[in-house]
C-alpha positions in Angstrom: 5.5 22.7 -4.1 8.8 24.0 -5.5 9.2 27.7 -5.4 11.1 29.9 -7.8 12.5 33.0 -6.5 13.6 36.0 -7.9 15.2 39.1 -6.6 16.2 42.5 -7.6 17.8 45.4 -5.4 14.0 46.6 -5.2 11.7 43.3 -5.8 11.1 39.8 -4.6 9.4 37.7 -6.6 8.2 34.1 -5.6 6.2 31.7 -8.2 5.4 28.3 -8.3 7.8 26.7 -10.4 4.7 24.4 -11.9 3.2 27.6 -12.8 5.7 28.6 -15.2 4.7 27.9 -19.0 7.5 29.4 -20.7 10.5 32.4 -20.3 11.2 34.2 -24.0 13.8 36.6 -24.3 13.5 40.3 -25.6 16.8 42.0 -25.6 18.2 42.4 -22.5 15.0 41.3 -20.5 13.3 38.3 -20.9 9.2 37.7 -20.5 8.0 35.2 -18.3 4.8 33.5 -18.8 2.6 32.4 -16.0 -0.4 29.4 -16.8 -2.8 32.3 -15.3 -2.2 34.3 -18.1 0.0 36.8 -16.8 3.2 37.6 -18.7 6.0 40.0 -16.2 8.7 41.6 -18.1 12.0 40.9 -16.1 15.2 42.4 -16.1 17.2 39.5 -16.5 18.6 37.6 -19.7 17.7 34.3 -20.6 20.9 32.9 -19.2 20.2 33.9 -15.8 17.0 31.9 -16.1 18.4 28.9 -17.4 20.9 28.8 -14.5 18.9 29.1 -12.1 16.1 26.3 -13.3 18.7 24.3 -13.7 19.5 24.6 -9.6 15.5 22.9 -9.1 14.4 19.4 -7.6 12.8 19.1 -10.7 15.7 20.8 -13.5 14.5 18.6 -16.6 11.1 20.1 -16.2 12.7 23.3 -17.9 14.3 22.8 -21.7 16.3 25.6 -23.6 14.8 26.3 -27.3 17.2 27.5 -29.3 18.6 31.5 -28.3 15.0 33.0 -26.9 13.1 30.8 -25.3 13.0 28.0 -22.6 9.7 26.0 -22.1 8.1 24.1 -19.5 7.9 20.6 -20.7 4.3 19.8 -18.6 2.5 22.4 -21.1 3.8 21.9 -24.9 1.1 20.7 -26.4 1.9 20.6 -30.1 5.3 20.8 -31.9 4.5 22.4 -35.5 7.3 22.3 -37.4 5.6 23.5 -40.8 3.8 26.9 -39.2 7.2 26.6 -36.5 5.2 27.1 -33.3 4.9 25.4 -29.7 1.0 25.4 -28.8 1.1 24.9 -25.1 -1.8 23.8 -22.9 -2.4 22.7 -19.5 -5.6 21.9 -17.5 -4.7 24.9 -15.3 -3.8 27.7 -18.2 -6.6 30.1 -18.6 -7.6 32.9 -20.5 -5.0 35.9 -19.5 -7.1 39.0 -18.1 -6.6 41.3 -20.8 -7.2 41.2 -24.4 -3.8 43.4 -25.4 -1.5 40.4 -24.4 1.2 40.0 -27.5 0.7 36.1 -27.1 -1.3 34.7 -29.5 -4.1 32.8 -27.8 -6.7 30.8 -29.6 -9.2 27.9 -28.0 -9.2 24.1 -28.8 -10.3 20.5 -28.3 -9.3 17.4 -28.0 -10.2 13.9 -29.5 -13.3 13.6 -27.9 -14.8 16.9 -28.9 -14.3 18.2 -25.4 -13.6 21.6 -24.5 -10.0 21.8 -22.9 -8.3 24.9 -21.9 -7.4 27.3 -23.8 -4.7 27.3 -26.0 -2.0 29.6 -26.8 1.1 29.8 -29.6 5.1 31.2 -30.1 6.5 31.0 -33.0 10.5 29.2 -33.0 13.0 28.7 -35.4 13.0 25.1 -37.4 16.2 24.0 -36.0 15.4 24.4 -32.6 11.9 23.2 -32.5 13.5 19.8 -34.4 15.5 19.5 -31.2 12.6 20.0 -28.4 11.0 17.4 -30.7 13.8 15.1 -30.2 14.1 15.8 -26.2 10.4 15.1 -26.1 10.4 12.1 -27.8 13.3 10.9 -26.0 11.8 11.1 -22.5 8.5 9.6 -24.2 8.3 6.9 -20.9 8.9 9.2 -18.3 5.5 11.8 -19.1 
């Protein structure tokens, strides 16, 4: 397992770089998004983030959306470009602890009508969820 560090003057933070769904930007910090449900306002931009994935064993797992946002490719789910959201799921995302999380977060299903986990949405410009679209269907062979 891959770890991801981060580190302030006062803080070090380690996570498991598979349990990373997605980092969005907000101003001058930038809120990463843990597949437990658990968002951590950081104090870095979204540059620093993408730097730094980019320095992983497994770099392509990370891909840049357009100015605020970079995703990890093992949990986007749906691509919509009409509502212009990313629905991300994963077998190990679950319900975040608290029902004040900004993230919009709404159950689902899959083909055969089983329950999978749940589900939860960000809304992205047009342009740059055309491109994620592309880079997904590009690398169709390698998921």
């Amino acid at each position: 397992m891959e770890w991801f560090k981060i580190k302030t003057s006062t803080m070090l933070m380690r996570v498991a770089v598979d349990e990373i769904v997605y980092v969005k930007a907000d101003g001058n910090y930038c809120d990463l998004v843990l597949i437990n449900g658990q968002s951590r306002k950081m104090t870095f931009q979204l540059h620093h983030f993408e730097a730094n994935f980019k320095l992983l064993q497994n770099a392509d797992m990370f891909i840049r959306v357009g100015r605020s946002l970079i995703v990890n490719r093992q949990y986007v789910h749906v691509i919509d470009l009409i509502d212009q959201t990313i629905t991300f799921c994963g077998k190990n995302i679950i319900q975040p602890p608290r029902t004040d999380n900004p993230h919009s977060w709404r159950p689902g299903r899959d083909e055969g009508s089983s329950p999978i986990r749940d589900l939860y949405t960000v809304n992205v410009a047009r342009d740059a969820l055309k491109n994620l679209k592309e880079q997904l269907e590009k690398t169709k062979g390698r998921e």
